[in-house]
C-alpha positions as CSV (number, residue, x, y, z in Angstrom):
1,X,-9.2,6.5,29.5
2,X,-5.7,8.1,30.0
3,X,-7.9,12.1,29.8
4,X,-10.3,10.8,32.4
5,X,-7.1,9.6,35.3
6,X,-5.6,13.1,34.8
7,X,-8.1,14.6,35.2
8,X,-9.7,12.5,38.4
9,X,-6.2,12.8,39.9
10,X,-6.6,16.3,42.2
11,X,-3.2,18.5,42.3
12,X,-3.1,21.4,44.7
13,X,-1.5,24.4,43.9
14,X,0.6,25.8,47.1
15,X,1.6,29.7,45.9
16,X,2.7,33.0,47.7
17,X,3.3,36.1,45.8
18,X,5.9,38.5,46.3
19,X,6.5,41.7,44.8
20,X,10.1,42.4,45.2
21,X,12.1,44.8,46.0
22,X,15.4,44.5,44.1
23,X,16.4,42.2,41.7
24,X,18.9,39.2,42.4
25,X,22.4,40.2,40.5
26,X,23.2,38.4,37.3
27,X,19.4,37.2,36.1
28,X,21.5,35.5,32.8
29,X,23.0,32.8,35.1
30,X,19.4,31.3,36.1
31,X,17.4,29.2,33.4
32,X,14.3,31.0,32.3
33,X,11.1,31.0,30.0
34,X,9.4,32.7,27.4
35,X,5.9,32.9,28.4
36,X,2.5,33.7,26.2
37,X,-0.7,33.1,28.3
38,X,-4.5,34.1,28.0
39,X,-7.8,33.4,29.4
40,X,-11.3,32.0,27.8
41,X,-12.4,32.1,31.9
42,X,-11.4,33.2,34.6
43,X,-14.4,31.8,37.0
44,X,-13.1,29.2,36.5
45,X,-9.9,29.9,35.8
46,X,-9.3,28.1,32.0
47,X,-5.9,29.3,30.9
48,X,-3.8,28.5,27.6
49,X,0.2,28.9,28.0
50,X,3.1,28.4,25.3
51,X,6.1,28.2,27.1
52,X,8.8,28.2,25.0
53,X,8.2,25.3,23.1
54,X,5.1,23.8,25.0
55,X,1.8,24.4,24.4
56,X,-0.3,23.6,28.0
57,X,-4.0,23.7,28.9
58,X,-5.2,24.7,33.1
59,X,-8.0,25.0,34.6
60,X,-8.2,26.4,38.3
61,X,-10.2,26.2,40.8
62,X,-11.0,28.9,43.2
63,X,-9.0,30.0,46.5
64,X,-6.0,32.5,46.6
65,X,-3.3,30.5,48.5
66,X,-4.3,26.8,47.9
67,X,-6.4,25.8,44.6
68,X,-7.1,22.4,42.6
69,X,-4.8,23.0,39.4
70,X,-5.1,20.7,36.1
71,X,-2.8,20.9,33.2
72,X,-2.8,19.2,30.2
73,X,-1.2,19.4,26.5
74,X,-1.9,21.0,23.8
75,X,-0.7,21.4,20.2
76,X,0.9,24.8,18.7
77,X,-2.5,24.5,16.1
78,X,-5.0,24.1,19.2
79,X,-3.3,26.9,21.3
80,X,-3.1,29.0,18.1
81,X,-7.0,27.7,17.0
82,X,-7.9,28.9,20.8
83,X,-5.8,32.2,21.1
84,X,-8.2,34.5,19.6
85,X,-10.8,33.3,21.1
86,X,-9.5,34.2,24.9
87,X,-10.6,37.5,26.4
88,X,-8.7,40.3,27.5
89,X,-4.9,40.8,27.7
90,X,-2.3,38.4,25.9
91,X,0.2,38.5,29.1
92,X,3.6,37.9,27.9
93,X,6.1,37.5,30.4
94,X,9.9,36.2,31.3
95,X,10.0,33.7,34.2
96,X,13.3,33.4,35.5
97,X,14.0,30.4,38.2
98,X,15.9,30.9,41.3
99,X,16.7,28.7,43.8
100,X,16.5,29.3,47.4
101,X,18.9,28.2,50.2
102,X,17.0,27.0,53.1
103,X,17.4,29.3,55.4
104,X,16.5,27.2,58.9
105,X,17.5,24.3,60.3
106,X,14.0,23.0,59.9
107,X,13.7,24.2,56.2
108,X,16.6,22.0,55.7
109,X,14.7,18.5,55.5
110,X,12.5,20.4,53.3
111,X,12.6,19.9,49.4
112,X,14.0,22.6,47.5
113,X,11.9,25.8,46.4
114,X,12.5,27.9,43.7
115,X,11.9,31.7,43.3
116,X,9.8,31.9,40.0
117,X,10.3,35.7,39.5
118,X,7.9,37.0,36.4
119,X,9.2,39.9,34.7
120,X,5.9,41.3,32.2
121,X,6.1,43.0,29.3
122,X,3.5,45.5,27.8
123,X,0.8,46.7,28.9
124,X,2.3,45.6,32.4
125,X,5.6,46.5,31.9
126,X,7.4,48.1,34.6
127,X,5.5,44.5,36.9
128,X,7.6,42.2,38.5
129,X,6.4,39.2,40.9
130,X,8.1,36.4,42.3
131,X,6.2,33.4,43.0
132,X,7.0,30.4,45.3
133,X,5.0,26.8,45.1
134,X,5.2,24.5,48.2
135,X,4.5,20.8,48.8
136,X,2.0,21.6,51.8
137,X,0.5,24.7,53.3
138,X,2.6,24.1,56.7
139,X,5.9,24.4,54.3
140,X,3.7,27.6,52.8
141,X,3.4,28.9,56.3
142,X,7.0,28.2,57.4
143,X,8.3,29.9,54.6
144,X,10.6,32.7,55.3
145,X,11.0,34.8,52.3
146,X,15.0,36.0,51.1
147,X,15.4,40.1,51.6
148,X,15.0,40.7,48.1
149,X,11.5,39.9,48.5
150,X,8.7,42.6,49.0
151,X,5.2,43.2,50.2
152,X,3.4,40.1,49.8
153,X,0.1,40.0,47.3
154,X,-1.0,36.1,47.7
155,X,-4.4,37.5,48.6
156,X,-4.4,40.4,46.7
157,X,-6.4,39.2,43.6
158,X,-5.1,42.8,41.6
159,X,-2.0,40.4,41.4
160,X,-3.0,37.3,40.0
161,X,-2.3,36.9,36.1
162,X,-6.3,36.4,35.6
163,X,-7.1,39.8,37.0
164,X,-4.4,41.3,35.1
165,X,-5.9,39.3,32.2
166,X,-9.0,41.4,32.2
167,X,-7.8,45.3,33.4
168,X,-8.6,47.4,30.4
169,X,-5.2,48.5,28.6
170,X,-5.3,52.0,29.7
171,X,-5.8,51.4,33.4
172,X,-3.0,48.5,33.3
173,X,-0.6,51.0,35.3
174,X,-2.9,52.5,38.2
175,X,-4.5,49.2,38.5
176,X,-1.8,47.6,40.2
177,X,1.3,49.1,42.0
178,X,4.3,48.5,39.3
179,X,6.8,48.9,41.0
């Protein structure tokens, strides 16, 4: 009964990429995690994560800025049991969180974002993309994003950890700009 209220209960997932264009001095002072993801789909989007210690479960729905999102648990001996059976890439990443000052008087009301700046290791290495998750699309819209911030890729589907997912080893460098 509990499976079935999750999973009836819809969660939207708000996003804009970033690539950057500098990194923020002193990374070490900002909490971060060790992340292992791959993909038995990716239409739709059915994704198995360990981060750090957690073992998690999502499916997606479609869109590029706004998309239903579902997570649930799993156990280091299911995300092990499925692991070989994903296709494509094993991304591994670091995932650093940054907080961001509000930088409007109207952005002040608004609950705190976080910079979630992805750093990937091979065969993406070289890749870095900063992510930000909002409680609406009008605080999506309103967003202004802090100077070390680059080109944004939200609708760029070369950028999206599913696509990267399935780009063949040896084109993982020309397939996306790196840096």
């Amino acid at each position: 009964m509990l499976q079935e209220n999750v999973l009836m209960a819809e969660h939207r997932e708000i996003e804009r990429k970033f690539k950057i264009l500098r990194l923020p001095g002193n990374l070490a002072q900002y909490a971060s995690h060790r992340i292992v993801q791959a993909y038995l789909s990716i239409k739709p989007v059915i994704r198995i994560r360990k981060q750090d210690d957690d073992y998690i479960l999502t499916y997606k729905g479609s869109g590029m800025l706004s998309r239903e999102e579902y997570n649930l648990p799993l156990t280091k001996e299911a995300f092990d049991h499925l692991l070989p059976k994903c296709d494509g890439n094993v991304i591994s990443k670091t995932r650093y969180l940054i907080p961001l000052a509000s930088g409007s008087p109207e952005q002040e009301a608004a609950p705190a974002l976080a910079a979630e700046l992805d750093i990937f290791d091979a065969p993406f290495d070289g890749l870095m993309i900063v992510e930000v998750e909002f409680p609406d699309k009008d605080a999506a819209a309103a967003f202004r994003a802090p100077e070390w911030f680059g080109e944004e890729v939200t609708y760029d589907r070369r950028y999206h950890n599913a696509t990267l997912a399935m780009t063949v080893r040896g084109e993982a460098e020309s397939s996306v700009d790196i840096l």
